[in-house]
C-alpha positions as CSV (number, residue, x, y, z in Angstrom):
1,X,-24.9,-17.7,-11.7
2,X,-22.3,-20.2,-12.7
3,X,-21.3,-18.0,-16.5
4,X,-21.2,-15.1,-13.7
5,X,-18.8,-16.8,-11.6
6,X,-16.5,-17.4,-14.8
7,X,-16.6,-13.9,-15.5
8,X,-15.5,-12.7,-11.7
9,X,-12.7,-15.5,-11.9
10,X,-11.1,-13.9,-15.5
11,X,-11.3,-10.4,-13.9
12,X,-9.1,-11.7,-11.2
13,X,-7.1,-14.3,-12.8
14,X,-5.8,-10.9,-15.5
15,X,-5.2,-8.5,-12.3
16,X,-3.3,-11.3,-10.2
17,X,-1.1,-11.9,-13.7
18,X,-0.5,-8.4,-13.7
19,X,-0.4,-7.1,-10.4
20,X,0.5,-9.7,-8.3
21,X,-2.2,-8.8,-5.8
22,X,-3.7,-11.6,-3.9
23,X,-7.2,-12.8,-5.7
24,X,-8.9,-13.1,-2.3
25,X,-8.5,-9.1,-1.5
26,X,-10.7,-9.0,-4.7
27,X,-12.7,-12.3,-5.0
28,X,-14.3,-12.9,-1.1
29,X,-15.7,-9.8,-0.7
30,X,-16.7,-10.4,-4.3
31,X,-18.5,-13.7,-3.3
32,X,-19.8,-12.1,-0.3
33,X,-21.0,-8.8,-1.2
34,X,-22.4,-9.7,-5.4
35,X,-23.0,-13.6,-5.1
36,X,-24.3,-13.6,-1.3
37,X,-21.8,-16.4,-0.6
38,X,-21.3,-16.7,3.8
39,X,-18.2,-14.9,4.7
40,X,-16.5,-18.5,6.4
41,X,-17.4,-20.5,3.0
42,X,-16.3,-16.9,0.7
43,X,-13.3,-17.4,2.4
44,X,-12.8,-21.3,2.2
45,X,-13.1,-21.0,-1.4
46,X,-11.4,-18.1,-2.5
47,X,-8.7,-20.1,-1.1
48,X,-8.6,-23.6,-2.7
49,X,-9.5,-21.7,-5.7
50,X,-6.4,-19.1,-5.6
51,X,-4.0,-22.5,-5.0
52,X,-5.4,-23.9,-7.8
53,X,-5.0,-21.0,-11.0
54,X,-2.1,-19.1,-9.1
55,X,-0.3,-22.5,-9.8
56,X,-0.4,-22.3,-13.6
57,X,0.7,-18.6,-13.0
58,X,3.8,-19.7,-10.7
59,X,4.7,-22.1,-13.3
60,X,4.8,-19.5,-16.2
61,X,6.3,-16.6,-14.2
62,X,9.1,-19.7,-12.9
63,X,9.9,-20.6,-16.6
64,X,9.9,-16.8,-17.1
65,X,12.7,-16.9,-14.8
66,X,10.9,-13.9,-12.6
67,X,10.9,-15.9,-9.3
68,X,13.2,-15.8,-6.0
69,X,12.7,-19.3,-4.9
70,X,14.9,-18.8,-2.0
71,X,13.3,-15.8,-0.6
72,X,9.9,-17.6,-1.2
73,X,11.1,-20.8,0.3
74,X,12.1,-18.6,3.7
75,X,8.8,-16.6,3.6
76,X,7.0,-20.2,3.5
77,X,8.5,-21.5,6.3
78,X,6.8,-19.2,8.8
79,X,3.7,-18.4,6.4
80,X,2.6,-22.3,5.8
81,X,2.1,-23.4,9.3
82,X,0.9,-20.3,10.6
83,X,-1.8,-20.1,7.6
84,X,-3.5,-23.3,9.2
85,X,-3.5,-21.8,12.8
86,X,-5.4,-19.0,11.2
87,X,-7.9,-21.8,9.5
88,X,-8.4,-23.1,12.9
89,X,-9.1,-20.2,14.9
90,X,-11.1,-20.0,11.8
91,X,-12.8,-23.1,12.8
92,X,-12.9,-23.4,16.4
93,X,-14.5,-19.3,15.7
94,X,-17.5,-21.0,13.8
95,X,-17.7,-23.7,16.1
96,X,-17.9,-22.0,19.4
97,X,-20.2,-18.9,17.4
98,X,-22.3,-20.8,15.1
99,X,-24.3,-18.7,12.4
100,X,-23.4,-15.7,14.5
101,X,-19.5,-16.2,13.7
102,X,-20.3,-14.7,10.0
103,X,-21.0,-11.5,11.7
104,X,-17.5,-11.3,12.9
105,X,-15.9,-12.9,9.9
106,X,-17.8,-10.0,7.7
107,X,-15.7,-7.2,10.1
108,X,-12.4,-9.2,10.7
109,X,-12.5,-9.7,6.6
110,X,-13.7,-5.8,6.5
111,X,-10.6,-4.9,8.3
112,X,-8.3,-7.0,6.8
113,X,-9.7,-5.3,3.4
114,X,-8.9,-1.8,5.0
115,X,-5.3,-2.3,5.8
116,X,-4.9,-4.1,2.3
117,X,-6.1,-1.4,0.4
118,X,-3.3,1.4,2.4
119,X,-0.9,-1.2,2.0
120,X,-1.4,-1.1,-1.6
121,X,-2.0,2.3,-2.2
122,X,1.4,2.8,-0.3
123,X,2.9,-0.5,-2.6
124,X,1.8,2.0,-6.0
125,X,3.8,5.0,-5.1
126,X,6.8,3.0,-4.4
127,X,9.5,2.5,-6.4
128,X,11.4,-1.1,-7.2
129,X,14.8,-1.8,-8.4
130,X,15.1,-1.3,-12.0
131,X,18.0,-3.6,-12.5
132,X,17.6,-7.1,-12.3
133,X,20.8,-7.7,-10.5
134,X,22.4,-10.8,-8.3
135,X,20.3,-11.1,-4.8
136,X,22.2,-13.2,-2.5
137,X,20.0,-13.7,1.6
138,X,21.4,-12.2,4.5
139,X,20.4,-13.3,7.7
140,X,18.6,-9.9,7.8
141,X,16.8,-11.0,4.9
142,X,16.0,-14.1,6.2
143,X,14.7,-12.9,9.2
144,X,12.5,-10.6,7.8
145,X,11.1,-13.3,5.3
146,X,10.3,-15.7,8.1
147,X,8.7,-12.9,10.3
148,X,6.6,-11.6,7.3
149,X,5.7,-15.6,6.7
150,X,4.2,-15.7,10.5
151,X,2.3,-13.0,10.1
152,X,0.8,-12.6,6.8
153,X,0.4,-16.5,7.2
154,X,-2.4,-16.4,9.7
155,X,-4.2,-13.5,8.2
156,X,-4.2,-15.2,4.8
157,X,-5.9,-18.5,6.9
158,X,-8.0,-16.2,8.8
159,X,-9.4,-14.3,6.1
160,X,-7.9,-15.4,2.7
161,X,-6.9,-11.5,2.3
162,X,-2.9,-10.9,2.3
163,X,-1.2,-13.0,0.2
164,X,-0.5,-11.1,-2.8
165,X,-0.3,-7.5,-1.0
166,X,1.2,-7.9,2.0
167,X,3.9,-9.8,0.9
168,X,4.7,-8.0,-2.2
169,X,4.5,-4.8,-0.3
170,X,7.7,-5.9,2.3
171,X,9.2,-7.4,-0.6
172,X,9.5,-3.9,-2.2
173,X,10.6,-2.2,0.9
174,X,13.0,-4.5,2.1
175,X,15.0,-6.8,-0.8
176,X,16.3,-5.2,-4.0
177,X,14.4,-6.7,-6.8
178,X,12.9,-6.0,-9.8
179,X,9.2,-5.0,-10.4
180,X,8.7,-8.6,-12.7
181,X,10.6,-10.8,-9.6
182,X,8.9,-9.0,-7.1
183,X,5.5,-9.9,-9.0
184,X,6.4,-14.0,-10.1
185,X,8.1,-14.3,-6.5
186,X,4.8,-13.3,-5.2
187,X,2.9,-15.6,-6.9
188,X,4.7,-18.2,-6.6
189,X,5.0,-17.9,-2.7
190,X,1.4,-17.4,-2.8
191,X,0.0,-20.5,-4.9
192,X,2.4,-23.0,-2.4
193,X,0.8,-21.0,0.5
194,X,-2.1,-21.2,-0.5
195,X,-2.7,-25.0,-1.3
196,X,-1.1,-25.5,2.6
197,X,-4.2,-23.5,3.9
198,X,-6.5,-24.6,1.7
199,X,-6.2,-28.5,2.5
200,X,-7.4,-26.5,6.1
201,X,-10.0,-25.2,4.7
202,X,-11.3,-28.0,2.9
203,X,-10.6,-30.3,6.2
204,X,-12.9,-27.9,8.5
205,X,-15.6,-28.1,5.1
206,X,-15.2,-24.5,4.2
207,X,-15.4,-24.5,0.5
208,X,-17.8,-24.4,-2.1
209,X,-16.8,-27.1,-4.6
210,X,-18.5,-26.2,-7.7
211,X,-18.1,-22.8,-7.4
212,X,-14.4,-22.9,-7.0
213,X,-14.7,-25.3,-10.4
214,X,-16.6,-22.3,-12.3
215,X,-14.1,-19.6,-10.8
216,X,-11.3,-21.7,-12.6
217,X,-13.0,-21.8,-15.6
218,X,-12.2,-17.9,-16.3
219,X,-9.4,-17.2,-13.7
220,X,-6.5,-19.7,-15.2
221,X,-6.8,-18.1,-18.7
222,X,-7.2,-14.9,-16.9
223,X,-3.7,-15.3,-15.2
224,X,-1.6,-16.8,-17.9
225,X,-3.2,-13.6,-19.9
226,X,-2.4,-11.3,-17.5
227,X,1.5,-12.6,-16.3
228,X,2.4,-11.2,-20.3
229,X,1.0,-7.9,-19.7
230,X,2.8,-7.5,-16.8
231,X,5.1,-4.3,-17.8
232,X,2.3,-3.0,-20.5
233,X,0.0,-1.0,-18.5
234,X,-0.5,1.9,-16.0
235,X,0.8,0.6,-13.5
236,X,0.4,3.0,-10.5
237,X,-2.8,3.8,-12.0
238,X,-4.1,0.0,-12.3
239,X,-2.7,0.1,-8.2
240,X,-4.6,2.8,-7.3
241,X,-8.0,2.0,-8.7
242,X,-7.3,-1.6,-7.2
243,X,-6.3,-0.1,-3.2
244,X,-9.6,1.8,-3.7
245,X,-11.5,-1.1,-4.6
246,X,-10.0,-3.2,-1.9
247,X,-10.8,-0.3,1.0
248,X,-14.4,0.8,-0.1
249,X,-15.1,-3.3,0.0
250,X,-13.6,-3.2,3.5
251,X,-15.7,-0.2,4.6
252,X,-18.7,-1.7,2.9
253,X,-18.4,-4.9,4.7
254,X,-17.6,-3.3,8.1
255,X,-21.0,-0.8,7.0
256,X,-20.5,2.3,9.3
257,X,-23.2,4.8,9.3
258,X,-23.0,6.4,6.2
259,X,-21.0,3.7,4.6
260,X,-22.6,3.9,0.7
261,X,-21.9,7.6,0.6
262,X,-18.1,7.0,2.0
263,X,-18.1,4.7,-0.7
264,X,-20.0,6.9,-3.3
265,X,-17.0,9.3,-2.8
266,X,-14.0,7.3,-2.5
267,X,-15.0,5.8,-5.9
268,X,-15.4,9.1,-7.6
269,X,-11.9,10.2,-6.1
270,X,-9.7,7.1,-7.0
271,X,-11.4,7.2,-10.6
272,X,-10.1,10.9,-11.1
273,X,-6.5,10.0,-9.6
274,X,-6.2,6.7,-11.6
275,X,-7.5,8.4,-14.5
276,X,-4.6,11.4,-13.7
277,X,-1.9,8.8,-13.4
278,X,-3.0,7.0,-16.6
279,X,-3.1,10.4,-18.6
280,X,0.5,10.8,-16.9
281,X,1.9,7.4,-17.8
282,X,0.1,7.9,-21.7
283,X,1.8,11.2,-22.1
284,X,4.9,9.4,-20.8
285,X,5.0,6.7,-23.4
286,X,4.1,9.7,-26.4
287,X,7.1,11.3,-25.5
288,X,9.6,8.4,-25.3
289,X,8.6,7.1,-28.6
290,X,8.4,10.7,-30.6
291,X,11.3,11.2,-33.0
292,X,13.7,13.6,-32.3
293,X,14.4,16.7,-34.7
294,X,17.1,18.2,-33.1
């Protein structure tokens, strides 16, 4: 299993370089639902594991010059300590539940999935500023940074889903920057956020040391691989097919009656729009680069 795990953690590692998604909305219910890891130890992982390779990628995209510290600094001041008040309703959860808290982590992680997925369906059809120009905080702005922080903070320690997606996603609705900041802010805000939550995590003994050790083998290549592709590929086609994977995981995990033909047909559907998109972006790229005889 442990050449598997490698594998998983360079799929993630290249879409968090070039996405900026959040390796836990991919990677728990990738531990849970393939590698039949617990949901509360999926979850403890996924997290010391994302502090540890989204650091290398929040060094390269900060040398890269793609990253808003100040925004990220205002964003961690309510997202840190709120991140280990979700690790300890986390704990006192599993404490007060026993085995039958992995039930409820399974839905709450199912849920959080769901709301991910529309969030980043909604992230690929919008639209970010296309010049990289001067971004000075308001107290507007600082506001909204802080309440974001709170927020996606204790869902991040809660469930280890969030911190790529729901960040980024306010981050394109409410500051004007650039598709590259919006990514290496996220990141970067994201690997700090993470270590906070995951010294909670590996307080309350939530994590799986060796198999955070073989998900590093393939995900800090992956990421360092994947942060120089960032503006080379499809991108609202690569968002697409990733919202769809997070929300068929989320409905899989929360299984509803019917719940493998929902899935069945959502995957058949996002592969025909993502491969739409693509064709779009393809025919795009022909065009801009074709001589012109006029």
């Amino acid at each position: 299993m442990e050449w598997k795990l490698s594998l998983a953690g360079l799929l993630i590692g290249l879409l968090v370089g070039v996405t900026g998604m959040g390796g836990g909305s991919l990677m728990t219910p990738m531990l849970i639902l393939v590698f039949g890891f617990k949901p509360s130890i999926a979850i403890g992982t996924d997290i010391v594991h994302g502090a540890i390779f989204k650091s290398f990628g929040a060094v390269q995209h900060r040398r890269m010059r793609h990253v808003q510290a100040r925004l990220a600094a205002w964003m961690l001041l309510g997202s840190a300590p709120f991140s280990l008040i979700g690790v300890a309703v986390s704990w006192w959860l599993k404490k007060e539940y026993g085995e039958g808290y992995e039930d409820t982590a399974k839905a709450i992680l199912g849920l959080a999935l769901v709301a991910c997925g529309i969030a980043f369906l909604v992230k690929a059809y919008l639209h970010s500023y296309p010049e990289d120009k001067p971004f000075f905080l308001t107290n507007r702005d600082r506001i909204i940074a802080v309440a974001t922080g709170v927020v996606g903070g204790f869902i991040v320690g809660l469930t280890s889903v969030g911190s790529g997606t729901l960040f980024g996603l306010v981050m394109m609705i409410a500051f004007p920057l650039t598709a590259v900041r919006i990514v290496g802010t996220d990141i970067f805000h994201a690997a700090v956020l993470l270590a906070v939550a995951g010294v909670g995590q590996l307080v309350v003994g939530h994590v799986d040391l060796g198999a955070t050790g073989w998900l590093l083998i393939g995900s800090v290549p992956g990421v360092l691989i994947g942060g120089r592709l960032t503006l080379r590929l499809p991108d609202r086609a690569l968002r697409i097919a990733l919202a769809s994977v997070l929300t068929l995981s989320g409905v899989k995990l929360l299984n509803p009656p019917g719940s493998d033909a929902i899935v069945m047909a959502g995957a058949a559907l996002a592969v025909i729009v993502a491969v739409v998109q693509a064709a779009r972006w393809l025919a795009g790229r022909s065009a801009a680069s074709a001589p012109d005889v006029s």
